[in-house]
C-alpha positions as CSV (number, residue, x, y, z in Angstrom):
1,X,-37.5,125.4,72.6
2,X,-35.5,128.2,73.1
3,X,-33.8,126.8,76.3
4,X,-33.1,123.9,74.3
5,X,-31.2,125.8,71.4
6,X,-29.1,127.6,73.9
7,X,-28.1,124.1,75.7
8,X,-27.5,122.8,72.6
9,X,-25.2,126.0,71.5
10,X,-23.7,125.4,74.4
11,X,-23.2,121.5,74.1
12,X,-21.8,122.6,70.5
13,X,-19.5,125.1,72.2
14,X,-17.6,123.2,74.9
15,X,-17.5,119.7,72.9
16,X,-16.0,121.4,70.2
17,X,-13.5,123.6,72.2
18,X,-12.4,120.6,74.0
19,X,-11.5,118.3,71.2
20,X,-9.3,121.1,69.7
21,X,-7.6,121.1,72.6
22,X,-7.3,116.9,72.6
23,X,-6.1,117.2,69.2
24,X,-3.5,119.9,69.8
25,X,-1.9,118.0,72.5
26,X,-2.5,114.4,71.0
27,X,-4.7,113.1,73.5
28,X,-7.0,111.8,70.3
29,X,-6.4,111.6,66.8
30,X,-8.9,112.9,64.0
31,X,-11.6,109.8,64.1
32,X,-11.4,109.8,68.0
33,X,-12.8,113.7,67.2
34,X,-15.5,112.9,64.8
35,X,-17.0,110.3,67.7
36,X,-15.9,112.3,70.7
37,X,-17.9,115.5,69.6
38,X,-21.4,113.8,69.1
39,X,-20.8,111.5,72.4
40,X,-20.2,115.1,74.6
41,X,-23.6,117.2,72.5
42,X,-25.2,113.5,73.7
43,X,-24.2,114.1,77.5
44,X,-24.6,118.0,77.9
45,X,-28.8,117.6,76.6
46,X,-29.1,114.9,78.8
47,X,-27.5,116.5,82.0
48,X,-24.8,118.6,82.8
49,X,-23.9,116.1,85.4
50,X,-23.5,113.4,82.8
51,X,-21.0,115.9,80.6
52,X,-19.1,116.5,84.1
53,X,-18.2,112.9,84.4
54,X,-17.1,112.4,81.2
55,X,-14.9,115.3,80.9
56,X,-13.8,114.5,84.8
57,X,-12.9,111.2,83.1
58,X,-11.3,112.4,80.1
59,X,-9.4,115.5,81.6
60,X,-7.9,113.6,84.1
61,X,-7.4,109.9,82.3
62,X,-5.2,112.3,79.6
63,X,-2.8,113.8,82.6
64,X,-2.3,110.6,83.8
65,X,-1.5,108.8,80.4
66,X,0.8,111.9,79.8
67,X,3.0,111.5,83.0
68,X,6.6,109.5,82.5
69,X,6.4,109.7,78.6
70,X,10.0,108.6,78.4
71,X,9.6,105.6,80.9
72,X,6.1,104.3,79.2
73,X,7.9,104.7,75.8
74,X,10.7,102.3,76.7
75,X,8.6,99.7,77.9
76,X,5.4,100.0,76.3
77,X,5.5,98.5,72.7
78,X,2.2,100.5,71.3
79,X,3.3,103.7,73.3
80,X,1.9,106.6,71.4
81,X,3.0,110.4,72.6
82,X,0.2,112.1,74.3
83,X,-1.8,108.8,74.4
84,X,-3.7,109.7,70.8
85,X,-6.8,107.5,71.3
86,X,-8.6,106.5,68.3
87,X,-12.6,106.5,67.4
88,X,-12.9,102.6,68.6
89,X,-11.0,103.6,71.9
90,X,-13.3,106.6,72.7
91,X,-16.7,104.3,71.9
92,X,-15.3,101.2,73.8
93,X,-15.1,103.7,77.1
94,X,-18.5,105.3,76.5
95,X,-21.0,103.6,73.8
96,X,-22.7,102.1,77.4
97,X,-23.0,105.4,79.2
98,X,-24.3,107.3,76.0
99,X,-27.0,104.5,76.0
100,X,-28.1,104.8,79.3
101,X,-27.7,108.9,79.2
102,X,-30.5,108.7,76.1
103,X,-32.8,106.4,77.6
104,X,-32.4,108.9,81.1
105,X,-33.1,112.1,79.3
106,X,-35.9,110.0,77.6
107,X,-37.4,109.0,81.1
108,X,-36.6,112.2,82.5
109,X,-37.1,114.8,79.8
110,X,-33.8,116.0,80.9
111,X,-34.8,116.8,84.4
112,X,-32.0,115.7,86.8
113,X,-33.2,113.5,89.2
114,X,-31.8,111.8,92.6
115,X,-30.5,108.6,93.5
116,X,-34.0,107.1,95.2
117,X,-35.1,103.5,94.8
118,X,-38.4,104.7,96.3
119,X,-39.4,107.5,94.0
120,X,-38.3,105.4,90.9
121,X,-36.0,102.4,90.8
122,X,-35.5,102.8,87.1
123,X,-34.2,106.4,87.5
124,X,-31.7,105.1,90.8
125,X,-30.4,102.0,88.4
126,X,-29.2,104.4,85.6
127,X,-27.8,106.7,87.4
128,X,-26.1,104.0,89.4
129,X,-25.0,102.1,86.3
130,X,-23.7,105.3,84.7
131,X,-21.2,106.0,88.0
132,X,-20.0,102.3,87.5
133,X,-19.0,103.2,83.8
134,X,-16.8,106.3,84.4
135,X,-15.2,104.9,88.3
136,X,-14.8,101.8,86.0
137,X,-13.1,103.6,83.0
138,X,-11.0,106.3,85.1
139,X,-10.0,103.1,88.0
140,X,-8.6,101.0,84.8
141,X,-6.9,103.8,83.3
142,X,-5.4,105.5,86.4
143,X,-4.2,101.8,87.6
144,X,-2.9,101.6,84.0
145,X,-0.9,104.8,83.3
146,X,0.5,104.7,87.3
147,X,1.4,101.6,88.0
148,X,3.4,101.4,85.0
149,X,5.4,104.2,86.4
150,X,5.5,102.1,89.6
151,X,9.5,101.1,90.3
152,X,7.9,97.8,91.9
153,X,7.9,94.7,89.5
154,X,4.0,93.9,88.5
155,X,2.4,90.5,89.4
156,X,-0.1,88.6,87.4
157,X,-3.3,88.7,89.3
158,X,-4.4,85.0,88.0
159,X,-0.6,83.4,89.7
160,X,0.7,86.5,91.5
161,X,4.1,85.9,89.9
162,X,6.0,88.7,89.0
163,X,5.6,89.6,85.7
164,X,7.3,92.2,82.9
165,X,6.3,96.0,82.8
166,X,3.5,96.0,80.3
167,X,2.1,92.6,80.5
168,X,-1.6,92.5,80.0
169,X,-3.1,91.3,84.1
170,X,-0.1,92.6,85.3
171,X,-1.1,95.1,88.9
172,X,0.8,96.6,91.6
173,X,-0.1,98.5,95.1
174,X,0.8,101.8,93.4
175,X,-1.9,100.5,90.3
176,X,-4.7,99.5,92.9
177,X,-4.3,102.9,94.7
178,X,-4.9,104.9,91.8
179,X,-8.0,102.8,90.8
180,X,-9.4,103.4,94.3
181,X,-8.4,107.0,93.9
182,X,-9.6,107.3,90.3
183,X,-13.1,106.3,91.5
184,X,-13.3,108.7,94.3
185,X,-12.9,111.6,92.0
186,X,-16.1,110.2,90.0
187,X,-17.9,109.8,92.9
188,X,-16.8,113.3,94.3
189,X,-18.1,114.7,90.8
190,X,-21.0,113.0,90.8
191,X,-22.1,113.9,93.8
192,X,-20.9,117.6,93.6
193,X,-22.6,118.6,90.9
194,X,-25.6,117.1,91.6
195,X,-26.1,119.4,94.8
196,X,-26.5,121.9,92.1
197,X,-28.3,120.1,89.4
198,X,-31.0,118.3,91.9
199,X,-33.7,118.9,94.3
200,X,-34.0,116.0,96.7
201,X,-35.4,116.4,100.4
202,X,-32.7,116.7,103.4
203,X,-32.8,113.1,104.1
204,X,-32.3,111.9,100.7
205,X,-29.7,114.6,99.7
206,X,-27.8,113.4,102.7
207,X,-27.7,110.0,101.4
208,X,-26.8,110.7,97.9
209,X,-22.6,111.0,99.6
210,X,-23.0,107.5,99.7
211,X,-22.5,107.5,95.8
212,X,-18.7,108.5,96.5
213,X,-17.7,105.3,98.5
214,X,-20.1,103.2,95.7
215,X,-17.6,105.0,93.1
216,X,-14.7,104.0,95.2
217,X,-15.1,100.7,94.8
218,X,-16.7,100.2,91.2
219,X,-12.6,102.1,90.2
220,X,-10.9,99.2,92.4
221,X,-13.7,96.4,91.1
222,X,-13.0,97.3,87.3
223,X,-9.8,97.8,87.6
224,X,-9.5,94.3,88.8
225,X,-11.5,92.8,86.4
226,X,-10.0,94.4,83.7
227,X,-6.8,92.5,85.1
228,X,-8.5,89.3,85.3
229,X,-9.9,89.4,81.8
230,X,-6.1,90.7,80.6
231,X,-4.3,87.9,82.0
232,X,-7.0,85.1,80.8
233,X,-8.4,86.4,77.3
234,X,-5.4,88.6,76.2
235,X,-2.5,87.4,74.9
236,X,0.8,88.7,76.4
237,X,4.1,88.0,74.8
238,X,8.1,89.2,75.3
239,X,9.4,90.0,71.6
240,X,12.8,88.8,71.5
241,X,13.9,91.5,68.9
242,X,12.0,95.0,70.4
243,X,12.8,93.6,73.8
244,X,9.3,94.5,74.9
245,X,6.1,92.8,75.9
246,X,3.9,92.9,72.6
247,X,-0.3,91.6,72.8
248,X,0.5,89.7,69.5
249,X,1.8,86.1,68.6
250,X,5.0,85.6,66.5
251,X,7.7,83.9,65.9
252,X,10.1,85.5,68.0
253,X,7.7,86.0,71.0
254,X,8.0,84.4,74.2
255,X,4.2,83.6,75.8
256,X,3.9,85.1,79.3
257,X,0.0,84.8,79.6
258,X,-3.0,84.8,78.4
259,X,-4.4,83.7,74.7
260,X,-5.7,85.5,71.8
261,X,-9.6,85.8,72.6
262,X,-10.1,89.2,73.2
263,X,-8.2,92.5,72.5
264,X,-7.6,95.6,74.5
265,X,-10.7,97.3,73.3
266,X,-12.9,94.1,74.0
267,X,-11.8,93.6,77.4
268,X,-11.9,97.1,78.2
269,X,-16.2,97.2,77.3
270,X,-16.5,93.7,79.1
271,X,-14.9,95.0,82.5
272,X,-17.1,98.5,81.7
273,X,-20.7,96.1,80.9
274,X,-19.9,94.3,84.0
275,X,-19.1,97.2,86.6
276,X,-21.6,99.0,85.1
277,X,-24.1,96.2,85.7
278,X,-23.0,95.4,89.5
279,X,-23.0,99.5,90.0
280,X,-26.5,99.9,89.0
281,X,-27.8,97.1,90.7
282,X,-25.8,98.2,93.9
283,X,-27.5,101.5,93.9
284,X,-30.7,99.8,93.6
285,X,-30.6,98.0,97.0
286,X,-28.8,101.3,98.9
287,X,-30.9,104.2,97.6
């Protein structure tokens, strides 16, 4: 009990510390706080591991929105200084990882445990899935936040036409490099901090690297779906008046793609569900 109460003074501690210093530099607003907090307690009692790739995720997903400020402002029509996410923002890019944390501490009774189809496939397919939600979530927000700093013109992934800066399924090399390279870092985490956190037998501690290329690719694959789902289910328009390329219908927008199905926050948790999905079951058939 008492090893608890310190964790959890300790969870309390760092989740707090950190959204002060979100707030301060405008990462998140207030609601995006209130959610945040409990969502970072949740990961630290389930495993540090677990809190180390969300705050890889979130550390590094805020530099990256950060960089160009003047150039994202000018051609991004819901540009917000610092990137200031909101509470549905924050739960979109984690809600499925918190799930899967709970029911792992649940399994587990917060024990870390390897990736190892053999001593529980259960245990191997949420770990696996939770990998796939953060490569996915740092791949798409990397590709995002670079490739809009890219000085080549995007193309629509459904046509591969080139397309305006901002347009929703829009990608470029520069994009796709920093999903591949935004999934590495999970997978380096990941695998990191688990030589710490874990006991696992030579041969099986050897084969949990394998997680860093499976990271790899889950950041390109979501990325890329993202895309797909962007240029299919969202609507992209060019406003005529703001001279920018606005996600809303109107009389003095121009269609460039998509239609008005889904919004940014939808797509975003279908390309998450689905990586995280493919992940899981991917690291059931290699571990």
């Amino acid at each position: 009990m008492d090893g608890f109460l310190i964790r959890l003074g300790f969870s309390l501690l760092l989740s707090f510390s950190v959204a002060a210093r979100a707030l301060k530099r405008k990462s998140v607003d207030s609601s995006a706080v209130l959610v945040g907090i409990p969502i970072m307690v949740i990961h630290m009692l389930a495993g540090y591991r677990f809190a180390a790739l969300l705050l890889v995720f979130f550390s590094t997903s805020s530099k990256v929105t950060r960089l160009g400020e003047a150039k994202k402002r000018a051609t991004d029509a819901e540009f917000k200084e610092g990137g200031q996410r909101n509470w549905i923002q924050v739960l979109s890019n984690s809600i499925i990882a918190t799930i899967l944390v709970v029911i792992f501490a649940r399994i587990t009774q917060g024990h870390d445990r390897c990736l190892d189809s053999k001593d529980s496939t259960v245990i191997t397919a949420l770990l696996g899935g939770i990998v796939g939600h953060y490569a996915c979530c740092n791949g798409d927000t990397w590709s995002s936040e670079l490739g809009m700093l890219s000085s080549a013109q995007p193309r629509l992934i459904t046509t591969f036409k080139k397309v305006r800066k901002g347009t929703n399924g829009g990608v470029t090399v520069h994009g796709l490099l920093a999903a591949v390279a935004a999934g590495f870092v999970i997978g380096v985490a990941f695998a990191l901090v688990g030589m710490v956190t874990t006991e696992c037998s030579a041969d099986i501690a050897k084969r949990q690297l394998f997680v860093v290329p499976i990271a790899t690719a889950a950041g390109l694959f979501g990325s890329l779906i993202d895309s797909f789902l962007g240029a299919t289910l969202q609507f992209s328009g060019y406003c005529t008046v703001r001279k920018k390329v606005v996600g809303n219908e109107g009389p003095t927008v121009v269609k460039i793609s998509g239609a008005s199905i889904l919004d940014n926050n939808a797509v975003n948790a279908v390309s998450i569900l689905l990586t995280t999905l493919i992940t899981s079951v991917t690291c059931m058939y290699i571990f």
